[in-house]
N, C-alpha and C positions, 0 to 999 in steps of 0.2 A: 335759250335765245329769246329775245323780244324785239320785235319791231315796232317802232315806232313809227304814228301817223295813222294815216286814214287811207285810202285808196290801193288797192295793190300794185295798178299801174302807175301810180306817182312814186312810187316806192321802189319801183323796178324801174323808173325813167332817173333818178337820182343816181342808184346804186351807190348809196355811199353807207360802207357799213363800217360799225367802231369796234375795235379788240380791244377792251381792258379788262381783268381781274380783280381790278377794285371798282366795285359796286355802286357807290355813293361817287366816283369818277364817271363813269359810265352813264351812271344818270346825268349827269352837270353835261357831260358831251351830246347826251339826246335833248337836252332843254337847250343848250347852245345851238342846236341844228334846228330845231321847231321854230324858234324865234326870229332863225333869219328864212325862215319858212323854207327848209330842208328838211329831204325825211330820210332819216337813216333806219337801218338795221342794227341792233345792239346785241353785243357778243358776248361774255365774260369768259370764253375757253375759246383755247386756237385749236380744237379739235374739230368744235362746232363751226368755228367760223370756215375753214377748209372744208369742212363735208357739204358747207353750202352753197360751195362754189360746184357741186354737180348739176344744180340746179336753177343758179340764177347767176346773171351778173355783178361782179363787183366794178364800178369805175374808179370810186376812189375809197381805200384803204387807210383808215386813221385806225393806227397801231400803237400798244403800248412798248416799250423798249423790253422792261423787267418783268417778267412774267413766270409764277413756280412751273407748269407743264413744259413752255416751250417760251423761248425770248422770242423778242419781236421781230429779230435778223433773220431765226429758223423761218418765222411766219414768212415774212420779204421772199426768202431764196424758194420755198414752196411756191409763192406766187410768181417771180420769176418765172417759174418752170410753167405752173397750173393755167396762169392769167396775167402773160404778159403785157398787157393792156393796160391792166390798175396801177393807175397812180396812189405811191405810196406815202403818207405821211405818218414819222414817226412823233409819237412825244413821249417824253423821260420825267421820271422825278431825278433823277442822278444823272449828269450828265458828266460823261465820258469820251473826251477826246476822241480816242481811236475807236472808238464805236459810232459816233455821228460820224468819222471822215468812213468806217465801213459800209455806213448804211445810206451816203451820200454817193458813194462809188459805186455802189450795188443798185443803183437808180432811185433813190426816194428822191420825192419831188420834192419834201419838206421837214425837217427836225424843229422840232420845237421844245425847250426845257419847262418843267412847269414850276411857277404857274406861268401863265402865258396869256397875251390879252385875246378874251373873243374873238374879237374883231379880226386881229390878224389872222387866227387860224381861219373863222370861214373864208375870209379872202383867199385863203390860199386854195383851202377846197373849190373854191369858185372856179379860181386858174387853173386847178386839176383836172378842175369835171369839163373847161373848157379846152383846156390840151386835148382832151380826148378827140379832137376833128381838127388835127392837122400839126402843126408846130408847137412845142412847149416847150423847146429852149430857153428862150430869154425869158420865159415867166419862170421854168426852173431855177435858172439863176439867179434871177429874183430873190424866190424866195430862200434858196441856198441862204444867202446874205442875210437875210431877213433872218434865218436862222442859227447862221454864224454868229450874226451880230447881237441875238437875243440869250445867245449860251456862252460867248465868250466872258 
């Protein structure tokens, strides 16, 4: 595990941590989050990333779909269970139909196919982390569409 950033409390005020397996991905998502001056947590195992939800908050959850140990639906349904709180964003290199409308249904706030523009995923993080105090409906649905329309 690697955390990115400076402060622990700015790090623990974000809680936005990234699950991906691919290495050179993971870093491009931690330089995506620094630039629009977000600090993340970076993961590359969903073993690591669940063990460290005994100890800190996650708000928002940016997940890889295809993953060798565990896919990023298993990650979703553990957090479900763990940290029903986190809002989830998947992103895929494959995308799959019945697996966005699964992971869509099963509460992700956001699917996105890669490659994908910066901009819009932090937006969406932004509406994630701002769901977290009160309604996030209509920005879920939002970006539903936004994700719809960026994978169809």
């Amino acid at each position: 595990m690697e955390t990115k950033g400076s402060p622990l409390s700015a790090c623990a005020r974000n809680g936005i941590w990234l699950l991906d397996d691919d290495g050179s991905m993971l870093k491009a998502l931690g330089r995506i989050m620094s630039s629009a001056g977000l600090i993340a947590e970076k993961f590359s195992a969903p073993v690591a990333f669940l063990a460290r939800l005994k100890h800190a908050r996650c708000r928002v959850a940016v997940l890889d779909v295809w993953m060798p140990q565990m896919n990023g639906l298993e990650v979703q349904a553990r957090l479900r269970r763990d940290s029903p709180e986190t809002r989830i964003i998947f992103i895929t290199g494959r995308d799959d139909p019945s697996m966005r409308q699964t992971a869509l249904d099963a509460g992700a706030f956001a699917l996105f196919t890669k490659p994908f523009e910066n901009e819009v995923l932090v937006k969406a993080i932004q509406k994630a982390l701002e769901g977290q105090v009160g309604t996030s409906t209509r920005a879920r649905e939002a970006f539903r569409t936004i994700s719809d329309s960026r994978t169809a």
